[in-house]
Each structure stands twice: as C-alpha cells, then as structure tokens.
mmCIF file of the N, C-alpha and C atoms, coordinates in Angstrom:
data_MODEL
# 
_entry.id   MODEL 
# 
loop_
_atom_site.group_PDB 
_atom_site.id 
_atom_site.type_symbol 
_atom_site.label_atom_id 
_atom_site.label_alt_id 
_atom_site.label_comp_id 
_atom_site.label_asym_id 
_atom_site.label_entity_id 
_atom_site.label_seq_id 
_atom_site.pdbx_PDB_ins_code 
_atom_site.Cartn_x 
_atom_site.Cartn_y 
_atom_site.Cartn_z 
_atom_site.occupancy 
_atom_site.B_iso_or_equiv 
_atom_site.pdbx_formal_charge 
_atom_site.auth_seq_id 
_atom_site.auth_comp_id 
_atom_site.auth_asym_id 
_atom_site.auth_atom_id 
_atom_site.pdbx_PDB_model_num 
ATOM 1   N N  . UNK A 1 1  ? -11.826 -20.619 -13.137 1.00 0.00 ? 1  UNK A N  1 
ATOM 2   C CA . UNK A 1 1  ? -10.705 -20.129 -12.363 1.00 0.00 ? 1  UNK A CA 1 
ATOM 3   C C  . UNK A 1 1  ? -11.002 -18.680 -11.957 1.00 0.00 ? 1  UNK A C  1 
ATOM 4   N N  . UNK A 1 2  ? -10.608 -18.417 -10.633 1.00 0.00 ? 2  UNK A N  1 
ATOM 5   C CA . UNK A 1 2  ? -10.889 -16.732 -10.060 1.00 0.00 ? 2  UNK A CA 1 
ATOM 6   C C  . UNK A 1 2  ? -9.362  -16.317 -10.279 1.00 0.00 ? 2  UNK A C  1 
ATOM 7   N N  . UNK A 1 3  ? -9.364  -15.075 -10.549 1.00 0.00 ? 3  UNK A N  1 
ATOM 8   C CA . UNK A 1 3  ? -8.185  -15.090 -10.432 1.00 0.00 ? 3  UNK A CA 1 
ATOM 9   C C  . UNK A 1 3  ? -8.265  -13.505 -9.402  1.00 0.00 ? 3  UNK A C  1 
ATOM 10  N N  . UNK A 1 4  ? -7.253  -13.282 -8.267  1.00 0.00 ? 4  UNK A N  1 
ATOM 11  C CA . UNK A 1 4  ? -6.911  -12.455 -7.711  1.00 0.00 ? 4  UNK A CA 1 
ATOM 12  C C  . UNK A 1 4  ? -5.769  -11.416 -8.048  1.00 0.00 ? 4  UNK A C  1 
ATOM 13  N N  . UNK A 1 5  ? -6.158  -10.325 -8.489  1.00 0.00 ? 5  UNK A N  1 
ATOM 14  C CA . UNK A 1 5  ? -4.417  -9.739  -8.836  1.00 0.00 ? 5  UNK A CA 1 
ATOM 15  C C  . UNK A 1 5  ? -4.391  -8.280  -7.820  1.00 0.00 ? 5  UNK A C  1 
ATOM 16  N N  . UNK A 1 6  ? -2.487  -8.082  -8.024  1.00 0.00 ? 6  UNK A N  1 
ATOM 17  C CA . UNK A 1 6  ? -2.605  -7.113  -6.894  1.00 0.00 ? 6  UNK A CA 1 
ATOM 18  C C  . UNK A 1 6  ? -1.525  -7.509  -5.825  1.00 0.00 ? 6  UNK A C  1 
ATOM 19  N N  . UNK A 1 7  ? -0.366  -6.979  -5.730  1.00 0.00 ? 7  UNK A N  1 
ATOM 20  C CA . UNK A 1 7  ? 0.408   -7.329  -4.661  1.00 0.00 ? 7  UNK A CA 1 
ATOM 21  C C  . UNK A 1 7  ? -0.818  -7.438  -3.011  1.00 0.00 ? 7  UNK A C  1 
ATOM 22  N N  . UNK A 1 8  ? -1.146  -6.423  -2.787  1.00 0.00 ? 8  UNK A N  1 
ATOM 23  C CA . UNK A 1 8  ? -1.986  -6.545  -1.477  1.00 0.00 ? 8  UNK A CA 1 
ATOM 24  C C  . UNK A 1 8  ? -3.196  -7.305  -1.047  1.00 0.00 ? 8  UNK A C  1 
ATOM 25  N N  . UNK A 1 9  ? -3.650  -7.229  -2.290  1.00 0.00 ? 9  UNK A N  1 
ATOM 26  C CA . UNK A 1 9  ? -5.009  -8.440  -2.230  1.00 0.00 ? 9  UNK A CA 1 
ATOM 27  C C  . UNK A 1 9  ? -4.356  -9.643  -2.198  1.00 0.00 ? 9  UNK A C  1 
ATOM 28  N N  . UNK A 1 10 ? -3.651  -10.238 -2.896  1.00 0.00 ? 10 UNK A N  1 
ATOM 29  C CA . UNK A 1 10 ? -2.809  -11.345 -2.960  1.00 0.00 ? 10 UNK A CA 1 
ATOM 30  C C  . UNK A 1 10 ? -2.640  -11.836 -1.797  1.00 0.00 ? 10 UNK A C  1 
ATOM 31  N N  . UNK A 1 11 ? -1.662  -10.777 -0.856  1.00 0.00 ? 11 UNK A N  1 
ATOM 32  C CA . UNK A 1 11 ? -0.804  -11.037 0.697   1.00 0.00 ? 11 UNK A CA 1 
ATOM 33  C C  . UNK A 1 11 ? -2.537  -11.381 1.829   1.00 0.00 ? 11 UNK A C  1 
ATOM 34  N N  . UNK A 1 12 ? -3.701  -10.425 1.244   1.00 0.00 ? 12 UNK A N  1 
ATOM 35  C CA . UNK A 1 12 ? -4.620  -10.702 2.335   1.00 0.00 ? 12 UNK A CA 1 
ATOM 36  C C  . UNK A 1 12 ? -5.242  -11.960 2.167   1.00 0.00 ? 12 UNK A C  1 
ATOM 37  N N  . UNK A 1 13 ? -4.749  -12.724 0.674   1.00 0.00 ? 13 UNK A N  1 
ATOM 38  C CA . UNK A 1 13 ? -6.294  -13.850 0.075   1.00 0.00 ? 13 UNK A CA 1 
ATOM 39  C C  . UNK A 1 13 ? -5.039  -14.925 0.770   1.00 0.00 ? 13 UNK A C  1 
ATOM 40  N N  . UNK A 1 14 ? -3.501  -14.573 0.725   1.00 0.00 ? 14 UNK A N  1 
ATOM 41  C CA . UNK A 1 14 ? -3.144  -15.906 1.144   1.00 0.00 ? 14 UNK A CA 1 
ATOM 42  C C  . UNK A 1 14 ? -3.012  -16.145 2.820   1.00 0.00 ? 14 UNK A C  1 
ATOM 43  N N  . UNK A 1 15 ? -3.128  -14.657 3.854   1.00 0.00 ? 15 UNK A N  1 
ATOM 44  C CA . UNK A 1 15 ? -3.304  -14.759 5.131   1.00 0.00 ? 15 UNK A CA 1 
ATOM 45  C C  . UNK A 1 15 ? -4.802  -14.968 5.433   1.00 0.00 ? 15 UNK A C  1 
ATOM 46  N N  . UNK A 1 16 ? -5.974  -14.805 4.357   1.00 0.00 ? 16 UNK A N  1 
ATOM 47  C CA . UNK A 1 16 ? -6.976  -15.248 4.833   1.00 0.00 ? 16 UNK A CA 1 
ATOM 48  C C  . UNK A 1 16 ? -7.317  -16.940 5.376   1.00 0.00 ? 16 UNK A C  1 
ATOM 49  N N  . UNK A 1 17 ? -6.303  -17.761 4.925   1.00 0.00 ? 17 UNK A N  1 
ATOM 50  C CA . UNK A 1 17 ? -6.286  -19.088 5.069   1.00 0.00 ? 17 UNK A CA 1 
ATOM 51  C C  . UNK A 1 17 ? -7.460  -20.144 3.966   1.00 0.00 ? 17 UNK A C  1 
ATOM 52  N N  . UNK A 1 18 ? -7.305  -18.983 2.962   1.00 0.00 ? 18 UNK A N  1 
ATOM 53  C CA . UNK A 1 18 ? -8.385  -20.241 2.137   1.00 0.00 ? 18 UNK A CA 1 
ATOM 54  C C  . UNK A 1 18 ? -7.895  -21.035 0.894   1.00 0.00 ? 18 UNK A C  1 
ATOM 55  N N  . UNK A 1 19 ? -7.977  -22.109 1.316   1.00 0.00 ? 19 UNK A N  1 
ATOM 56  C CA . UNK A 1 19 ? -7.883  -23.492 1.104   1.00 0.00 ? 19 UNK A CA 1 
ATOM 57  C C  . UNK A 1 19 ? -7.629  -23.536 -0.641  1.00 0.00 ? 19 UNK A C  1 
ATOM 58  N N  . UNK A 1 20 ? -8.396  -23.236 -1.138  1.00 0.00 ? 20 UNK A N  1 
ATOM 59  C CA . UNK A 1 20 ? -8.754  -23.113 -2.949  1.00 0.00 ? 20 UNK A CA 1 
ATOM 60  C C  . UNK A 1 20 ? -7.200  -22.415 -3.716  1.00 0.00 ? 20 UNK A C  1 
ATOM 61  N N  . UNK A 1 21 ? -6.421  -21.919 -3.153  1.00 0.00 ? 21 UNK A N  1 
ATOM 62  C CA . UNK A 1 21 ? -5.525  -21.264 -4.078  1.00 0.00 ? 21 UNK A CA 1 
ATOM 63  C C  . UNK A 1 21 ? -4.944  -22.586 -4.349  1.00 0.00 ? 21 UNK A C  1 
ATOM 64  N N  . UNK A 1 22 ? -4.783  -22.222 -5.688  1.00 0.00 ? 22 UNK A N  1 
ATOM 65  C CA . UNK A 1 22 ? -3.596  -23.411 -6.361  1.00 0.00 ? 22 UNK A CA 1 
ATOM 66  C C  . UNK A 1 22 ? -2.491  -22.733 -6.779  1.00 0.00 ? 22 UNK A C  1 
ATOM 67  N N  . UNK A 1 23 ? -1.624  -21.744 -7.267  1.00 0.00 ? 23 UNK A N  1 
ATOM 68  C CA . UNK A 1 23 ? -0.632  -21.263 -7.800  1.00 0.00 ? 23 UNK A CA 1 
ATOM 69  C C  . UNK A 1 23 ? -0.827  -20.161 -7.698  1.00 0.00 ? 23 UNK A C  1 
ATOM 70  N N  . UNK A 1 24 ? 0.677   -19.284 -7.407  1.00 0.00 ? 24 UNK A N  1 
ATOM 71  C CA . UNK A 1 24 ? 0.808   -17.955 -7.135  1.00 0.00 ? 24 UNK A CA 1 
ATOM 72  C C  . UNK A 1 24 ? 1.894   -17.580 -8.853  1.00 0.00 ? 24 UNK A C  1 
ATOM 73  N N  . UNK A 1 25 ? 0.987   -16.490 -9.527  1.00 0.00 ? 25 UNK A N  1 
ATOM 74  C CA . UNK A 1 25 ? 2.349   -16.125 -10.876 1.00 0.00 ? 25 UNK A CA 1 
ATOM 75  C C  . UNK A 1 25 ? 2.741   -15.221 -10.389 1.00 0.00 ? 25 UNK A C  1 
ATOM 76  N N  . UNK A 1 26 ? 4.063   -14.707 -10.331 1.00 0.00 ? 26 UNK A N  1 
ATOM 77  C CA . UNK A 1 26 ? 4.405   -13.341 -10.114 1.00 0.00 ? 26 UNK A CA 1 
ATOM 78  C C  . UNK A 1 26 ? 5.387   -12.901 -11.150 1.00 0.00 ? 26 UNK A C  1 
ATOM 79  N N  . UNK A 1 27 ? 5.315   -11.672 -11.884 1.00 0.00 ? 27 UNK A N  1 
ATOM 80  C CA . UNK A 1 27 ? 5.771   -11.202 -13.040 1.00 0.00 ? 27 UNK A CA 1 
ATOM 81  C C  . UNK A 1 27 ? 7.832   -11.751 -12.840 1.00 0.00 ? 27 UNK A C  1 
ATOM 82  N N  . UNK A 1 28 ? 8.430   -11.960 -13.891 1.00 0.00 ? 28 UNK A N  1 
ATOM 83  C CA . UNK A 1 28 ? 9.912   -12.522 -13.708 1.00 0.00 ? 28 UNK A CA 1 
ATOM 84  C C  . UNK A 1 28 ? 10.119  -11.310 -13.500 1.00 0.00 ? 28 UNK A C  1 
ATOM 85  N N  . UNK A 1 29 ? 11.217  -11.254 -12.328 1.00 0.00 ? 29 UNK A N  1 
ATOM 86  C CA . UNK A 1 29 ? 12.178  -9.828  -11.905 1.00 0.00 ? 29 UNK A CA 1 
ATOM 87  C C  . UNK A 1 29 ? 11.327  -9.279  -11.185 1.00 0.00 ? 29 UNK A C  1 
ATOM 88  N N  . UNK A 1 30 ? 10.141  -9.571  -10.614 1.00 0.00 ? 30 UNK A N  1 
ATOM 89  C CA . UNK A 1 30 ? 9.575   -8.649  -9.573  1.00 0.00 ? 30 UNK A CA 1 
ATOM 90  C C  . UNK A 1 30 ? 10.351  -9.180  -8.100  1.00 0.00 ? 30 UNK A C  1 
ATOM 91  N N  . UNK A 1 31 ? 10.982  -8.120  -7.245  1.00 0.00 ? 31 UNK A N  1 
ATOM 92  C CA . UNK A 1 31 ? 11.472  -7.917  -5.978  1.00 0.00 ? 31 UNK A CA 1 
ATOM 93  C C  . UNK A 1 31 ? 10.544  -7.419  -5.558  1.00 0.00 ? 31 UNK A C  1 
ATOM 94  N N  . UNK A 1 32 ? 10.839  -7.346  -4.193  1.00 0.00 ? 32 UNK A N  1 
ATOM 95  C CA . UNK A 1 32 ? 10.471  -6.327  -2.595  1.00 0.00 ? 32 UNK A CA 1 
ATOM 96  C C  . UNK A 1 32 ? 9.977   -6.734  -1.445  1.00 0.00 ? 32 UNK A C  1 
ATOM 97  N N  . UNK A 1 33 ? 10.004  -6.387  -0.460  1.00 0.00 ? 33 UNK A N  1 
ATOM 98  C CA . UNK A 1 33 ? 9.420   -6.966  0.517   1.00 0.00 ? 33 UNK A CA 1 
ATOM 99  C C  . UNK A 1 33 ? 8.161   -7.290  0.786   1.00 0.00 ? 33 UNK A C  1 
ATOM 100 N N  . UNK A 1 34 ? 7.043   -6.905  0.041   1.00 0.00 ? 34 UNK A N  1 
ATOM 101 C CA . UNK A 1 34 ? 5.781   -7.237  -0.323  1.00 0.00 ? 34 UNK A CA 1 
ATOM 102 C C  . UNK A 1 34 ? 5.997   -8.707  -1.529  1.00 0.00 ? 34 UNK A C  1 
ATOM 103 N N  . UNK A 1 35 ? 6.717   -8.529  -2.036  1.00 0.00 ? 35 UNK A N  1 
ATOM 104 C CA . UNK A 1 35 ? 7.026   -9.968  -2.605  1.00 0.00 ? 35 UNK A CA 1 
ATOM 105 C C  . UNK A 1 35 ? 7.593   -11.196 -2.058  1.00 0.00 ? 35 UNK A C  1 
ATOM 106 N N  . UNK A 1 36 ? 8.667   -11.132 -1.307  1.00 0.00 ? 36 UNK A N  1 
ATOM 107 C CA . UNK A 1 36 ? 9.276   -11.871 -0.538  1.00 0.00 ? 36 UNK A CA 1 
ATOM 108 C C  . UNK A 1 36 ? 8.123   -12.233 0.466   1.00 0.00 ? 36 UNK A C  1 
ATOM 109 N N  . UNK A 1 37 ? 7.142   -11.108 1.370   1.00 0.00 ? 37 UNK A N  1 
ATOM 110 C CA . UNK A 1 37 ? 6.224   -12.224 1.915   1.00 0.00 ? 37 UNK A CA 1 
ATOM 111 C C  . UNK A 1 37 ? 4.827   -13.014 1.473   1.00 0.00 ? 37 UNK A C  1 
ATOM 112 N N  . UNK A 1 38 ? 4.484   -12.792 -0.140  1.00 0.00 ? 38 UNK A N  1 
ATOM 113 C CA . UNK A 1 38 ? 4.015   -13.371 -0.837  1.00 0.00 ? 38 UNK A CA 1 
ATOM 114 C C  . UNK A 1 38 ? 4.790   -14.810 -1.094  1.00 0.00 ? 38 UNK A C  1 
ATOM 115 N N  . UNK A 1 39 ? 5.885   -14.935 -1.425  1.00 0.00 ? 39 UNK A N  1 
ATOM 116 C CA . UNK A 1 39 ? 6.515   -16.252 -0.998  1.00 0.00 ? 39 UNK A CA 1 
ATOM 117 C C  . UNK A 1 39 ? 6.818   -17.065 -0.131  1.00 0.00 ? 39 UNK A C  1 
ATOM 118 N N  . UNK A 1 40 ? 7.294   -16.304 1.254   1.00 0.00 ? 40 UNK A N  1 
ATOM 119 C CA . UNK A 1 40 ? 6.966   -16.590 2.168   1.00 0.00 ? 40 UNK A CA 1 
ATOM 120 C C  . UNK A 1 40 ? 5.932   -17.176 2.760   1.00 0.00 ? 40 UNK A C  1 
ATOM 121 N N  . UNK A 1 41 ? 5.028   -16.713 2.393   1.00 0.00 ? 41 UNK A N  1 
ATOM 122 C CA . UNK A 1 41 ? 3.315   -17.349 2.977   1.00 0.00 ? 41 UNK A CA 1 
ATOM 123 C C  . UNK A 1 41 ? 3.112   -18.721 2.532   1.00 0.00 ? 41 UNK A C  1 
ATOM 124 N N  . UNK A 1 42 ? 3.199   -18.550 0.637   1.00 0.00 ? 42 UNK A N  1 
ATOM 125 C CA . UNK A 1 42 ? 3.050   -19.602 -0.413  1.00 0.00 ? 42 UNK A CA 1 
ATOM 126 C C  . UNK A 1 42 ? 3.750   -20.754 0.406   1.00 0.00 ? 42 UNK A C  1 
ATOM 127 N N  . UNK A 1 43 ? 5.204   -20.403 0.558   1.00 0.00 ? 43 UNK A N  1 
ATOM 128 C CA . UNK A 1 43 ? 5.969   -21.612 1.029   1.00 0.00 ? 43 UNK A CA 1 
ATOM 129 C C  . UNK A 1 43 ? 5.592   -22.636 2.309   1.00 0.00 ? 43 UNK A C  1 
ATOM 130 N N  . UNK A 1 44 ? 5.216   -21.567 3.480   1.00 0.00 ? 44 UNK A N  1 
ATOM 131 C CA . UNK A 1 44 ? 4.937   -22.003 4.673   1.00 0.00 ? 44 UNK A CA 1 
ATOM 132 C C  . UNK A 1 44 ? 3.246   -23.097 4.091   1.00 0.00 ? 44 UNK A C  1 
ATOM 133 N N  . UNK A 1 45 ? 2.403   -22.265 2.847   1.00 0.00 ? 45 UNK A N  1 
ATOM 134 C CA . UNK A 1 45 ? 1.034   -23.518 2.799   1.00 0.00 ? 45 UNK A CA 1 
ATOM 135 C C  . UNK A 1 45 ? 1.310   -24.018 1.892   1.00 0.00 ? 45 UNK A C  1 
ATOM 136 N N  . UNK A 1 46 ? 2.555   -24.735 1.262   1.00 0.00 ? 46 UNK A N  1 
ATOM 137 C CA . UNK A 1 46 ? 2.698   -24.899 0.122   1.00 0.00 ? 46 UNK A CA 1 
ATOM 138 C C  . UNK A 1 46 ? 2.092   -25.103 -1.445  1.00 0.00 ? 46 UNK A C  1 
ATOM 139 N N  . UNK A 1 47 ? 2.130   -23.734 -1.368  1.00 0.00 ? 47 UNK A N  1 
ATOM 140 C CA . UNK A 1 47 ? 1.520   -23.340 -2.416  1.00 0.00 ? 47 UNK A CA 1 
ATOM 141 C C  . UNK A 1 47 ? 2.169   -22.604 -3.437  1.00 0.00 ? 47 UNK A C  1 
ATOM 142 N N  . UNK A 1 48 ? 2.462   -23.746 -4.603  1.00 0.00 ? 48 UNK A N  1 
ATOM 143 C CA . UNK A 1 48 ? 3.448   -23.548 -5.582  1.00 0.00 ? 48 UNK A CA 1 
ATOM 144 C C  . UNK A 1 48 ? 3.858   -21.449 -6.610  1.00 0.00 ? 48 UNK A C  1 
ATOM 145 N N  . UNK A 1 49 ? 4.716   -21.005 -6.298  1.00 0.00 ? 49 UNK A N  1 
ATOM 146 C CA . UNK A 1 49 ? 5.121   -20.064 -6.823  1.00 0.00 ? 49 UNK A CA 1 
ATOM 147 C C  . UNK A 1 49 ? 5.601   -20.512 -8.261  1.00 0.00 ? 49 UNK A C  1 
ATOM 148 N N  . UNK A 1 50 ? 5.509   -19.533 -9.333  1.00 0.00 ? 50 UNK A N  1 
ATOM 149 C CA . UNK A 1 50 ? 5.773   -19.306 -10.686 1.00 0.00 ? 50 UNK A CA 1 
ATOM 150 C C  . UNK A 1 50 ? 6.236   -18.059 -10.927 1.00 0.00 ? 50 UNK A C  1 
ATOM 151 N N  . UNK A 1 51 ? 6.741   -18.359 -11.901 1.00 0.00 ? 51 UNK A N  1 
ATOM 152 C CA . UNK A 1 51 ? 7.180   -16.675 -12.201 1.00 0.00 ? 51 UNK A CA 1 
ATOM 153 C C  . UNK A 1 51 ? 6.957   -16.888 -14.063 1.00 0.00 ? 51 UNK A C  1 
ATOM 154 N N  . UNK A 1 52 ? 6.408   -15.718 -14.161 1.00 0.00 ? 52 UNK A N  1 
ATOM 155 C CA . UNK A 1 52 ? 5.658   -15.691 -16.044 1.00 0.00 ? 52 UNK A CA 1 
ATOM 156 C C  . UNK A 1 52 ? 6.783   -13.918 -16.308 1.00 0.00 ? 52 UNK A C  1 
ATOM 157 N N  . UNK A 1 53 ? 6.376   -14.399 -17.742 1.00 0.00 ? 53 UNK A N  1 
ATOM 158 C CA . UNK A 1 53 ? 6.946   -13.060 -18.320 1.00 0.00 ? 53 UNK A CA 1 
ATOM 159 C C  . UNK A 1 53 ? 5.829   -11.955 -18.150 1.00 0.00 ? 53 UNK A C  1 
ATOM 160 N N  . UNK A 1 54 ? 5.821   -10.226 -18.342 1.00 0.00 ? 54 UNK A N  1 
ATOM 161 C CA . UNK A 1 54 ? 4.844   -9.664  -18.296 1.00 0.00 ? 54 UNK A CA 1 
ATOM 162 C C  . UNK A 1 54 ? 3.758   -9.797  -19.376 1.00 0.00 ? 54 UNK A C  1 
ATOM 163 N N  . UNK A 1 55 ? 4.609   -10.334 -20.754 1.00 0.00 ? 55 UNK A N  1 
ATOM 164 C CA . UNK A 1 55 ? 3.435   -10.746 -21.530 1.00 0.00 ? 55 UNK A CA 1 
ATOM 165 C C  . UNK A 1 55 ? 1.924   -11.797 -21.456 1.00 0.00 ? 55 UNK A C  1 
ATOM 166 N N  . UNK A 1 56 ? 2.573   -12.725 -20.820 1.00 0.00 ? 56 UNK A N  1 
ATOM 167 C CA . UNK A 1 56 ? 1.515   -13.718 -19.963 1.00 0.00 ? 56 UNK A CA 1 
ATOM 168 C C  . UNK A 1 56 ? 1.029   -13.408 -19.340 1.00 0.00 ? 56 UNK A C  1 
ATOM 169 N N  . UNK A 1 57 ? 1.319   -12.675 -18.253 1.00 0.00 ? 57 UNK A N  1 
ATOM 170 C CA . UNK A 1 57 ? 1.029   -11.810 -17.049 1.00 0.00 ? 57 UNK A CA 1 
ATOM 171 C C  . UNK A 1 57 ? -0.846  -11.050 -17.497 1.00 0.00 ? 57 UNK A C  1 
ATOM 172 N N  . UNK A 1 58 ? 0.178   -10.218 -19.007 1.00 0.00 ? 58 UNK A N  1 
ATOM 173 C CA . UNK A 1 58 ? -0.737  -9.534  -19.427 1.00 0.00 ? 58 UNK A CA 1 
ATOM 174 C C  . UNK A 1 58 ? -1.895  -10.073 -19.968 1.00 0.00 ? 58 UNK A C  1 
ATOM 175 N N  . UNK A 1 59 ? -1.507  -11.117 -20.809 1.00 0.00 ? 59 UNK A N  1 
ATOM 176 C CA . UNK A 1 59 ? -2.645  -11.900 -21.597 1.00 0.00 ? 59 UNK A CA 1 
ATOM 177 C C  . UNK A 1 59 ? -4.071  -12.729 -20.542 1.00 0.00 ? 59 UNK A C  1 
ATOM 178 N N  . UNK A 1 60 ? -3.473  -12.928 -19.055 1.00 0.00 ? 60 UNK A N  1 
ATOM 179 C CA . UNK A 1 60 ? -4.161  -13.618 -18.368 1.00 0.00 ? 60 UNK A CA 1 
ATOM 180 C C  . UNK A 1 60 ? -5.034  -12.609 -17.375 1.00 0.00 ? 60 UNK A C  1 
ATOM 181 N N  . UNK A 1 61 ? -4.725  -11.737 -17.341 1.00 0.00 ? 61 UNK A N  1 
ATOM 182 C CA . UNK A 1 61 ? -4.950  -10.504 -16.564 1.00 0.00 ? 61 UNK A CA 1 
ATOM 183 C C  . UNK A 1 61 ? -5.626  -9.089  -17.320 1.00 0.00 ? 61 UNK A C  1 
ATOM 184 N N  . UNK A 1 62 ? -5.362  -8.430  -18.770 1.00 0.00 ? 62 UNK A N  1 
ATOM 185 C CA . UNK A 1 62 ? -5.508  -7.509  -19.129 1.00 0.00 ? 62 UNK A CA 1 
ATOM 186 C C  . UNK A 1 62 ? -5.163  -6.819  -18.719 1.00 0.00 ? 62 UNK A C  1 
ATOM 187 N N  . UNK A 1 63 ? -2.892  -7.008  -18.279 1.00 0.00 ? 63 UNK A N  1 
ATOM 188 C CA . UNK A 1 63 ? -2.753  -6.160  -17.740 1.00 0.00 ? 63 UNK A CA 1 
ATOM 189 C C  . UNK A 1 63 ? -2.078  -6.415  -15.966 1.00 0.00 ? 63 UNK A C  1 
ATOM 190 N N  . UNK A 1 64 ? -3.074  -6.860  -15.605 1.00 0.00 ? 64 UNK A N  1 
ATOM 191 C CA . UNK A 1 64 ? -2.987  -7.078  -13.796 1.00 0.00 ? 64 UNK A CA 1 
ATOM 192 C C  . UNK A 1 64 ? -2.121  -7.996  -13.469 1.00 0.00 ? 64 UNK A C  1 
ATOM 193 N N  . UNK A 1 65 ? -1.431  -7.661  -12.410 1.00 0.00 ? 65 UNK A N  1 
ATOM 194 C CA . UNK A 1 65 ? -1.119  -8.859  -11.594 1.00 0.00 ? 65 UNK A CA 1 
ATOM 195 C C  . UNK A 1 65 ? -2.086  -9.669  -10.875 1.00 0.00 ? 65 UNK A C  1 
ATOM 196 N N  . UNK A 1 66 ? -1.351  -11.157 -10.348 1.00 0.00 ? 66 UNK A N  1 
ATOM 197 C CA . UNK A 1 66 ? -2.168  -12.315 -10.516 1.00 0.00 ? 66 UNK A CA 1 
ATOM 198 C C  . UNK A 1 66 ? -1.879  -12.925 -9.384  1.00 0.00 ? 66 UNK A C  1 
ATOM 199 N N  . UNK A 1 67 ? -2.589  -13.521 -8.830  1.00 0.00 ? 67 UNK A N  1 
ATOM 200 C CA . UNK A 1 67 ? -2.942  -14.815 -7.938  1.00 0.00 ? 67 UNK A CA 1 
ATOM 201 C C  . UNK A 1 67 ? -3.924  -15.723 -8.641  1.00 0.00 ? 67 UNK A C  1 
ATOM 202 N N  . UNK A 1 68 ? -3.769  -16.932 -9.090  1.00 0.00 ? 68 UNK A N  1 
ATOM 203 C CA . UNK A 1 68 ? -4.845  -18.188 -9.487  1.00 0.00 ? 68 UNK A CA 1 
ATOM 204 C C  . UNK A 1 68 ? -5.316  -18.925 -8.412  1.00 0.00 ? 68 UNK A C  1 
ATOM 205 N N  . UNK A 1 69 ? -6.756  -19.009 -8.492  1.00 0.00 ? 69 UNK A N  1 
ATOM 206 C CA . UNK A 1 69 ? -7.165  -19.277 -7.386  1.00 0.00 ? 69 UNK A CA 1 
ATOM 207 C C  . UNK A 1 69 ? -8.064  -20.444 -7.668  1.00 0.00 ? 69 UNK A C  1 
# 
C-alpha cells in the first residue's frame, strides 16, 4: 500500500485522475474548504471516504495525514 498524506498532495493525487486510489481517511472533525473538495472529488470518482480517530491516523502515518492508495 502507498500511502499519500497531506491535505494538498491528496487534492492533486485525486485531480490527477489515477485509477489505483482505494480509500480516502481523513482525521474525525477535520473541516474546511480544502476538505470539502477532497470529498467532493472522492464522491464525483467514487471513491470511498472514512473518517479515523487521530490515533489511527497516527499509527498509520507517524503522525501524517493520509490518502491510501
């Protein structure tokens, strides 16, 4: 598994149009408009959104935010 983390890398790996993402995590209680079009995108290629606690977050990441790819 690759994993992508990073609100902005995220928004460019899911407008890049590639095929391989399977699930988007995004930390529970994260807002903003950089989030909303991270869902946005997901939804339009349906590509399932999650939401994890920051502890998971952390354990899968060291820390980072995440895209699974």
């Amino acid at each position: 598994m690759q994993v992508i983390y990073g609100i902005h890398p995220s928004i460019e790996a899911l407008r890049s149009g590639r095929d391989e993402i399977e699930k988007i995590v995004l930390a529970r209680g994260r807002r903003g408009p950089d989030v909303k079009k991270i869902r946005d995108i997901a939804a339009e290629k349906k590509i399932p959104v999650e939401f994890g606690e920051r502890e998971y977050l952390d354990r899968l990441t060291n820390g980072l935010s995440l895209i699974h790819i």
